[in-house]
ROLUM-614979 format. One record per residue (C-alpha): residue number from 0; residue in three letters; x, y, z. Coordinates in steps of 0.05 Angstrom, whole numbers, padded with zeros to 5 digits. Layout:
num: NUM, residuo: ALA, u: X, v: Y, w: Z
...
***
This chain:
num: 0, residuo: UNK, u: 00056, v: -00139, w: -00107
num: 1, residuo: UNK, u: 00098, v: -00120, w: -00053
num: 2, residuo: UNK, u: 00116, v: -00056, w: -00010
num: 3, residuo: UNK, u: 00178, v: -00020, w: -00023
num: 4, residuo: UNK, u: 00194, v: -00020, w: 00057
num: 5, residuo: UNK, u: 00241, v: 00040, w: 00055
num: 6, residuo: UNK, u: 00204, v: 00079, w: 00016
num: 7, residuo: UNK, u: 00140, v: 00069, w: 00057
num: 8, residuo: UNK, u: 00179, v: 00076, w: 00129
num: 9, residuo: UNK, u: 00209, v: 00147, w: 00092
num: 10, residuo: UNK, u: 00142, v: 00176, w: 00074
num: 11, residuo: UNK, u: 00106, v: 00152, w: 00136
num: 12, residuo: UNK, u: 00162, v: 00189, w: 00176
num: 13, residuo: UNK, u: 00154, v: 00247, w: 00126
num: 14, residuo: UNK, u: 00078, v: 00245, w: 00148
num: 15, residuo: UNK, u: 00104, v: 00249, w: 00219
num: 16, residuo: UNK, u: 00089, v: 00177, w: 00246
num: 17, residuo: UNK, u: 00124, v: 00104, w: 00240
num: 18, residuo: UNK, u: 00107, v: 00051, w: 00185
num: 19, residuo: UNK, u: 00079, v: 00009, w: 00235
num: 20, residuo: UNK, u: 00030, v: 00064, w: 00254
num: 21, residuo: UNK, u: 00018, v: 00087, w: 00183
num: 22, residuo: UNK, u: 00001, v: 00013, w: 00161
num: 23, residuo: UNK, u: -00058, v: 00002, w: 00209
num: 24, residuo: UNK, u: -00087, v: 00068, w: 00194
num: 25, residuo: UNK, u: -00088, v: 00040, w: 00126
num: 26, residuo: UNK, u: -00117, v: -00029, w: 00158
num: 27, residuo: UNK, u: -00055, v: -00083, w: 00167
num: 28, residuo: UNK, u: -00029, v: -00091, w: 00243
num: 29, residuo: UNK, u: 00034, v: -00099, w: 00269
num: 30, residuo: UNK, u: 00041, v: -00174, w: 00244
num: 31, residuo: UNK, u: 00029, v: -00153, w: 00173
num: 32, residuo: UNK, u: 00083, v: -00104, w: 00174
num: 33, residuo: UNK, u: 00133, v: -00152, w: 00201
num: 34, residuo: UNK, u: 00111, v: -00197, w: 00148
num: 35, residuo: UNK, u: 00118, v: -00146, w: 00092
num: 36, residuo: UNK, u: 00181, v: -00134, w: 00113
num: 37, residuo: UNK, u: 00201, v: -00196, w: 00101
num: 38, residuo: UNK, u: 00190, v: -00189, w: 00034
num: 39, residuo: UNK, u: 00112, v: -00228, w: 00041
num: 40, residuo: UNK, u: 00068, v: -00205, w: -00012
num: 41, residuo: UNK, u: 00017, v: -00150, w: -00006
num: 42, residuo: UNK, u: -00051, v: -00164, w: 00000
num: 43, residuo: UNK, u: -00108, v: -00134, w: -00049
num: 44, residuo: UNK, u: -00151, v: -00106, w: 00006
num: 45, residuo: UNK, u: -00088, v: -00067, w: 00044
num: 46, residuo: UNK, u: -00072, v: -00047, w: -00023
num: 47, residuo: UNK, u: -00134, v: -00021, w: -00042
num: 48, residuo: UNK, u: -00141, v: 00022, w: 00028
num: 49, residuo: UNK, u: -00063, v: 00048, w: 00016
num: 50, residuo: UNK, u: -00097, v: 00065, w: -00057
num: 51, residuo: UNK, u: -00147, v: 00103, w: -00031
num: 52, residuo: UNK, u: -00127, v: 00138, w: 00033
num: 53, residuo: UNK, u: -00055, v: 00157, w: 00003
num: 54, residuo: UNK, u: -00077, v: 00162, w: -00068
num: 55, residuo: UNK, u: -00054, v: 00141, w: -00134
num: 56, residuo: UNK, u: 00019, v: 00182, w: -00142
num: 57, residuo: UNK, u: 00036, v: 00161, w: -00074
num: 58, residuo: UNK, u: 00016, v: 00096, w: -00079
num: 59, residuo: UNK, u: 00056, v: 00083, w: -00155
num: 60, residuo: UNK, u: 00115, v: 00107, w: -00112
num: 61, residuo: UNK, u: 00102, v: 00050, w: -00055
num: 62, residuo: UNK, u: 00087, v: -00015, w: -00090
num: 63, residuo: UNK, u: 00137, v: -00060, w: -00126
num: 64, residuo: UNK, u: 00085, v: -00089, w: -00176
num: 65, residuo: UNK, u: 00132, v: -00145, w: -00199
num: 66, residuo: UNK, u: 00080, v: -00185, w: -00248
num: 67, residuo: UNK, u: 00015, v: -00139, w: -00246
num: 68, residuo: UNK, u: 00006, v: -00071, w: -00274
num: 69, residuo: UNK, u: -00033, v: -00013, w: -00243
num: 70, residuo: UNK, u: -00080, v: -00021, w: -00294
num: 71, residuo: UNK, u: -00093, v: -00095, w: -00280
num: 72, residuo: UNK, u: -00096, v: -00076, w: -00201
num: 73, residuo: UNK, u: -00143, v: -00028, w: -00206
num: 74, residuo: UNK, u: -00185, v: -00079, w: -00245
num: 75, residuo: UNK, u: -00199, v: -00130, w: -00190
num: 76, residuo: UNK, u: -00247, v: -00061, w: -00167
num: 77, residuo: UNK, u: -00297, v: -00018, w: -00185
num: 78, residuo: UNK, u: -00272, v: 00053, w: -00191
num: 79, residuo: UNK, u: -00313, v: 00116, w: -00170
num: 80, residuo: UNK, u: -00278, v: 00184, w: -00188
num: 81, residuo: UNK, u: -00210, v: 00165, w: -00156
num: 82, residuo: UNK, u: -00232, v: 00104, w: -00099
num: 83, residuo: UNK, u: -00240, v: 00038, w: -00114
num: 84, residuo: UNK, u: -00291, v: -00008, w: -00087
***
């Protein structure tokens, strides 16, 4: 999986804050975003947090799944109502 950077830097400016600033609210740092946007992979845990704090539309609209499928994301967790675990 990996973040669609312009997409992300456009809704975190839509949200009123920078991509940098969005992504460790969601739990990467500064380093991960410079590695994300250089095309690095996106880890489950970040993923999982983007998942759950920006929810499931948003996050379908974020992530370039290449090989996975939503489906076989969300399995690597335990889902309660719409978090996963």
């Amino acid at each position: 999986m990996k973040l669609k950077i312009e997409e992300f830097e456009n809704y975190a400016k839509r949200s009123g804050m920078t991509a940098s600033t969005l992504l460790k609210k969601i739990g990467g740092g500064k380093l991960a975003y410079n590695q994300l946007k250089q095309g690095k992979a996106l880890g489950y845990d970040i993923a999982r947090n983007m998942y759950n704090a920006l929810g499931e539309w948003v996050f379908l609209t974020l992530i370039d799944f290449e090989e996975e499928t939503l489906d076989g994301f969300k399995s690597k967790f335990v889902q309660v109502g719409t978090k996963l675990y």
